[in-house]
Z-matrix of the N, CA and C atoms (Angstrom, degrees):
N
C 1 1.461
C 2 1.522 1 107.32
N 3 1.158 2 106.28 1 141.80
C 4 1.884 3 115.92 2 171.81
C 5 1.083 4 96.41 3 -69.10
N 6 1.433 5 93.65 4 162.95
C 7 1.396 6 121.67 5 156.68
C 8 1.608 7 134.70 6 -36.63
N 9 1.825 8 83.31 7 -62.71
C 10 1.216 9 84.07 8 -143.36
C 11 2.331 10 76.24 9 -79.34
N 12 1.382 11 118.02 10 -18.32
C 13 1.532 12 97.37 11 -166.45
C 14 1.614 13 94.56 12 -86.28
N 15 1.394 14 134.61 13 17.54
C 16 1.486 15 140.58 14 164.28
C 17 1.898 16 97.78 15 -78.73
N 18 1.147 17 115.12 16 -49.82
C 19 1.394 18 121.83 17 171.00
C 20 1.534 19 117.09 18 -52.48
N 21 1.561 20 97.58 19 -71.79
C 22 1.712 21 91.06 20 174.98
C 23 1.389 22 124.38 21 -57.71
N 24 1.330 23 116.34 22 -20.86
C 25 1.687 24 102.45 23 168.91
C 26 1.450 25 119.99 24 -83.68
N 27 1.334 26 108.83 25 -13.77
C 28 1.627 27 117.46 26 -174.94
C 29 1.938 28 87.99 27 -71.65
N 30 1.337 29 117.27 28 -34.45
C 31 1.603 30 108.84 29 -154.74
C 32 1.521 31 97.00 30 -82.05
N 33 1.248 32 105.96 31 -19.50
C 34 1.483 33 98.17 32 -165.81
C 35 1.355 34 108.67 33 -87.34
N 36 1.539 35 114.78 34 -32.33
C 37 1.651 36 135.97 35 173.05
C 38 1.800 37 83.27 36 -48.15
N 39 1.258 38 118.19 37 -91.00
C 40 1.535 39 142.99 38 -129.17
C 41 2.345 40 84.42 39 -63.07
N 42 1.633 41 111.72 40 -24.52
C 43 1.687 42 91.87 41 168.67
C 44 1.039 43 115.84 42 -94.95
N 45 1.033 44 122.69 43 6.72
C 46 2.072 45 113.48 44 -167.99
C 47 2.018 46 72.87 45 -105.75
N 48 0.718 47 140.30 46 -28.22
C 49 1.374 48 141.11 47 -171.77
C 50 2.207 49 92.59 48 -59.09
N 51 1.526 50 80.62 49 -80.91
C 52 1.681 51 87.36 50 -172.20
C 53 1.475 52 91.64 51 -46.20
N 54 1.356 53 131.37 52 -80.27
C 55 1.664 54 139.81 53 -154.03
C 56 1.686 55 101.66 54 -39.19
N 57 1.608 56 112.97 55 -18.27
C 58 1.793 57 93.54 56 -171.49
C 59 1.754 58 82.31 57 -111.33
N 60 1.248 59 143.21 58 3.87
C 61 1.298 60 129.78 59 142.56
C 62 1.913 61 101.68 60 97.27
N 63 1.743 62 94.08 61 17.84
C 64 1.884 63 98.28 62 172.04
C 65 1.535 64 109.99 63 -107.62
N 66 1.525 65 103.35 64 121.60
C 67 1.320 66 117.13 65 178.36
C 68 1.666 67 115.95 66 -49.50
N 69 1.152 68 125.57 67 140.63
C 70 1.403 69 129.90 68 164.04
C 71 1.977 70 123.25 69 -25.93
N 72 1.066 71 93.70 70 -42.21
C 73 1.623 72 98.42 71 -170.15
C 74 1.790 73 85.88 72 -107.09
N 75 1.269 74 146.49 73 25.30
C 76 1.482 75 138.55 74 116.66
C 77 1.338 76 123.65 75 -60.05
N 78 1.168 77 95.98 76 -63.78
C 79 1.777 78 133.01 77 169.86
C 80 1.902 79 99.10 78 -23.40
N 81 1.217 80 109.86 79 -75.41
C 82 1.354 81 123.73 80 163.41
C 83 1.654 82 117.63 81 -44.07
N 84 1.332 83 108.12 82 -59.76
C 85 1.595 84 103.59 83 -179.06
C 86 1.413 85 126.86 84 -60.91
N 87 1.440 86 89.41 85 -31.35
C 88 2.022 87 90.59 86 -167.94
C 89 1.728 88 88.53 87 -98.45
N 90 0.882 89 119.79 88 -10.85
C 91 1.685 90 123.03 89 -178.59
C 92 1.526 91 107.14 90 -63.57
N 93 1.886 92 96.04 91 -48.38
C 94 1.927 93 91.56 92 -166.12
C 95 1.348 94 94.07 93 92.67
N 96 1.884 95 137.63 94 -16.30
C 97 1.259 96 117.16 95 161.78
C 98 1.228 97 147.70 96 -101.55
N 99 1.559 98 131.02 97 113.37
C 100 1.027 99 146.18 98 -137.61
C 101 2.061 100 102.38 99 -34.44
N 102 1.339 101 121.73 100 152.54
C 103 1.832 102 97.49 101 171.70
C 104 1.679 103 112.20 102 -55.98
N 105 1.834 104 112.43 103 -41.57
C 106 1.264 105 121.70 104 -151.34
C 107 2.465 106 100.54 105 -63.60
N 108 1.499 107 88.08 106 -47.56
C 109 1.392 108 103.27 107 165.33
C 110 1.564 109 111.46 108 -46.05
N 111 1.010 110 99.40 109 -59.83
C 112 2.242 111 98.37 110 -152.56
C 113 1.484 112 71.58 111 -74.93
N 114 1.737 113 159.71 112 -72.56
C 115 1.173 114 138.33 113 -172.93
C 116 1.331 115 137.24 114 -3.36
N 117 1.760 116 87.87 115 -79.76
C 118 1.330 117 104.76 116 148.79
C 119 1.557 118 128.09 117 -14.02
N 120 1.697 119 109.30 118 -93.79
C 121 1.047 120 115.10 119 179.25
C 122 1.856 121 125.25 120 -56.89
N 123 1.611 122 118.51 121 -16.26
C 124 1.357 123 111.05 122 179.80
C 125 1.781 124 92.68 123 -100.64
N 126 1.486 125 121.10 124 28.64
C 127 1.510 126 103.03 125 165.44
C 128 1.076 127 99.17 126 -137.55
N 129 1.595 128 106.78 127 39.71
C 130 1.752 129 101.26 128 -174.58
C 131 1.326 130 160.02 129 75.23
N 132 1.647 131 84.47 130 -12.36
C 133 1.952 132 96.09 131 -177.58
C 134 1.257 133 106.34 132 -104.95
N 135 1.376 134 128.76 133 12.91
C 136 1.451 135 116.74 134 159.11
C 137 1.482 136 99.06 135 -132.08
N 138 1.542 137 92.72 136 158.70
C 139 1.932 138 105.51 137 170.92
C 140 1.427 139 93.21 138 -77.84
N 141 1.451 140 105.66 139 165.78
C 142 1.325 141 134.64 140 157.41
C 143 1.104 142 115.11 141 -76.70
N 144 1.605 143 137.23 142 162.08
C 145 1.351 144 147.31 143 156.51
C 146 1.311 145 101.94 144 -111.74
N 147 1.078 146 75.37 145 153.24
C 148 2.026 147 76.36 146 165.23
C 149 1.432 148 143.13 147 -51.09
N 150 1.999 149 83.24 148 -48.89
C 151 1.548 150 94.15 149 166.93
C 152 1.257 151 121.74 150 -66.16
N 153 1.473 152 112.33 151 -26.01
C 154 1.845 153 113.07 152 157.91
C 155 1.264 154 123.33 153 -56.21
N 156 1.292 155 125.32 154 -24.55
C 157 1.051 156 124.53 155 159.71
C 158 1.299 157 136.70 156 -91.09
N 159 1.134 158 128.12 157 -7.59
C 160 1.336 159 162.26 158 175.77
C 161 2.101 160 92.91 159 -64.88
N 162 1.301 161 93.64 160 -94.11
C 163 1.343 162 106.97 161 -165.72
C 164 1.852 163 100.00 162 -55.85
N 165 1.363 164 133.95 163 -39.18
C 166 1.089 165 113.23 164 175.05
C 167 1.553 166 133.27 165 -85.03
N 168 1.612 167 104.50 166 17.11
C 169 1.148 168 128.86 167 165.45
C 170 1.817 169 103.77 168 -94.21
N 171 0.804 170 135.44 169 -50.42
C 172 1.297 171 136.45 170 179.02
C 173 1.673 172 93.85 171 -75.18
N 174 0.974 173 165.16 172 2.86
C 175 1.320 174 154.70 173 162.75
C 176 1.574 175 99.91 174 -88.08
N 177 1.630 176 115.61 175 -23.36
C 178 1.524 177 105.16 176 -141.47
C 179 2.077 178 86.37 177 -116.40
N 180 1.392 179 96.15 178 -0.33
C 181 1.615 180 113.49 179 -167.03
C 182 1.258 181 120.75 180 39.79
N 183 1.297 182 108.91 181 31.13
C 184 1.519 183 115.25 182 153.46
C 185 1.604 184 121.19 183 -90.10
N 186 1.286 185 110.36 184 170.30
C 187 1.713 186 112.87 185 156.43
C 188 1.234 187 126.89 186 -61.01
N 189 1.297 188 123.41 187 153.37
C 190 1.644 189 106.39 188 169.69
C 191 1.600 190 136.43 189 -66.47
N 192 1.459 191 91.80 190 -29.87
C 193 1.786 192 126.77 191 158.47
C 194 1.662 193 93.85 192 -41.31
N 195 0.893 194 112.04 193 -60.51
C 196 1.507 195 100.91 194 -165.34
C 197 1.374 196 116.40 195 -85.97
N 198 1.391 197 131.99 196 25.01
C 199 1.530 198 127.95 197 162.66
C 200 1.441 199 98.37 198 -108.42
N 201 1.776 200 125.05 199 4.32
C 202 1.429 201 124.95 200 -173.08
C 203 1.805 202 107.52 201 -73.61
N 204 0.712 203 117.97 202 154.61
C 205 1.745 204 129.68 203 175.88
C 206 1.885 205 100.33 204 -66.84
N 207 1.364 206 111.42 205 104.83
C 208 1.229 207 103.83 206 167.29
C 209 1.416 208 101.21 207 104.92
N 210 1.672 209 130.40 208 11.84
C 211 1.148 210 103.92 209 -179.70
C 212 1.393 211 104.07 210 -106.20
N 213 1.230 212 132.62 211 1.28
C 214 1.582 213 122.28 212 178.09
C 215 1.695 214 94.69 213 -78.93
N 216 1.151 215 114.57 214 -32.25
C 217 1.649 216 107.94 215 167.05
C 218 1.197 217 121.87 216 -52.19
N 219 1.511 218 122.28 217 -29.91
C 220 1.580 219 108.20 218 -152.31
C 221 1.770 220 74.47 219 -117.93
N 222 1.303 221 128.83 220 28.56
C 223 1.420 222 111.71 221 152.06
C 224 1.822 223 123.40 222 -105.41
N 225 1.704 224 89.42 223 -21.85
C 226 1.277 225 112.69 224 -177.38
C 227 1.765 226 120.49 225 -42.38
């Protein structure tokens, strides 16, 4: 994964986060991902997996489609 689309998914992760109103160290607990990990990945220096995205989509009760870069656009 690039950079810069390691970024845009971290931005899109880190608002559906605030927008569903679960603190960071929830985010982590009900995730199963470590704080130092989900850090990581919502400041960009790690890729996502799926299953990272998986489980913090079901914490955040969205789809996974919708933590993608560009998908509140392509619902618009």
């Amino acid at each position: 994964m690039g950079t810069q689309l390691r970024h845009l998914l971290a931005f899109e992760v880190e608002g559906a986060r605030v927008h569903a109103g679960v603190s960071f160290a929830q985010l982590s607990d009900r995730s199963g991902i470590a704080p130092a990990a989900l850090a990581d990945l919502l400041e960009g220096r790690e890729d996502f997996t799926v299953v990272d995205l998986a489980c913090i989509a079901t914490v955040l009760g969205v789809s996974v489609t919708a933590l993608l870069p560009g998908a509140a656009a392509d619902d618009a």
